[in-house]
C-alpha positions in Angstrom: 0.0 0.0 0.0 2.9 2.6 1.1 4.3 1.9 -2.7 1.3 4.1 -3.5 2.2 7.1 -1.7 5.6 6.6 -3.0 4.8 6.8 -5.9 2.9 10.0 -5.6 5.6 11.8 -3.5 8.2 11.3 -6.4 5.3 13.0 -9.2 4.6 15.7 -6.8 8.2 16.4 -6.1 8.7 16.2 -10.6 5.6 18.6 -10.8 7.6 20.9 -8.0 10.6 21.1 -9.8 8.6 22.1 -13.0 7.0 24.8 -11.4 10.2 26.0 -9.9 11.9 25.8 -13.6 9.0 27.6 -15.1 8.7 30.1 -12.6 12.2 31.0 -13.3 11.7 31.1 -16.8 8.6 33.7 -16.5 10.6 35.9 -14.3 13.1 36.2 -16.9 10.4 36.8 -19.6 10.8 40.7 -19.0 14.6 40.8 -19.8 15.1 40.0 -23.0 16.4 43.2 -24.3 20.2 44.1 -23.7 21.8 42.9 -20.7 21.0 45.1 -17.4 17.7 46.6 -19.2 14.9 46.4 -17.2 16.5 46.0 -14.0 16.3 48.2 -11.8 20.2 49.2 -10.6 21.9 47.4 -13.3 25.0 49.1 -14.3 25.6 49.3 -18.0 27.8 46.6 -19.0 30.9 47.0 -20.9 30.7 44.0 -23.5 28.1 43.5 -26.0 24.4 43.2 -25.4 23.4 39.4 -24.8 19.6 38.2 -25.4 18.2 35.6 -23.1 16.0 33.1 -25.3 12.3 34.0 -25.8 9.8 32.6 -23.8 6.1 31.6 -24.7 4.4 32.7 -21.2 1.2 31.4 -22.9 2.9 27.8 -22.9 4.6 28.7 -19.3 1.3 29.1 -17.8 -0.5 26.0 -19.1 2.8 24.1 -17.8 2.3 25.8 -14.5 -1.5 24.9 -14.6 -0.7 21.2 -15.7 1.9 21.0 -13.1 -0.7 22.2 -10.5 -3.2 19.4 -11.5 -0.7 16.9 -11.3 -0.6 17.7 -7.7 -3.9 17.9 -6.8 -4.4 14.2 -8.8 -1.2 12.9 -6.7 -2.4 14.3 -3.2 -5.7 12.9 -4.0 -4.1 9.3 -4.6 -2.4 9.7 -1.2 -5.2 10.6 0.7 -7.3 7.7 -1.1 -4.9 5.0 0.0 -4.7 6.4 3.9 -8.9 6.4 3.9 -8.0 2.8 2.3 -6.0 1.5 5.1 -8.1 3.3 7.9 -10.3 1.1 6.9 -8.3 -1.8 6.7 -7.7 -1.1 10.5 -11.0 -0.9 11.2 -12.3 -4.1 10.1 -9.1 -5.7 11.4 -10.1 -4.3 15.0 
C-alpha cells in the first residue's frame, strides 16, 4: 500500500521542480532586451548586449497549470490510499 504514496511523493516532487523551472523562466520573460535593461540598478555593462531566449508565457502558464493538477491528482491518490488502510484497520479491529 505505502508503494502508493511513494509513488505520488516522487510525481509531486517532478511537478515541484517544473514549477520551480517555469517560474524561473517567466521571471526572466521581462529581460530579453540588452543585458542590465529592465533592471532596476543594473549598471551598464561593458561588453556586448546578450539576449536571453524567448519565452512563450502562454505555454509557461498552461505548464504551470498542468503541473498544479498533477498535484492535486497525486495528493488525491495519497489521501485515497490512507482512507483505504483506515479502513483496513478498522475491520481488522
Amino acid at each position: 500500500m505505502f508503494r502508493i504514496a511513494s509513488i505520488a511523493l516522487a510525481a509531486i516532487n517532478r511537478a515541484q521542480e517544473r514549477i520551480h523551472h517555469s517560474a524561473g523562466r517567466i521571471s526572466r520573460a521581462g529581460l530579453d532586451g540588452p543585458r542590465g535593461e529592465g533592471r532596476p540598478g543594473d549598471a551598464p555593462s561593458a561588453g556586448p548586449p546578450q539576449r536571453l531566449p524567448a519565452v512563450d508565457l502562454a505555454r509557461e502558464i498552461v505548464d504551470l497549470k498542468i503541473a498544479q493538477a498533477e498535484i492535486k491528482a497525486n495528493l488525491k491518490s495519497i489521501q485515497t490510499e490512507d482512507e483505504v488502510t483506515g479502513a483496513l484497520l478498522d475491520i481488522k479491529s
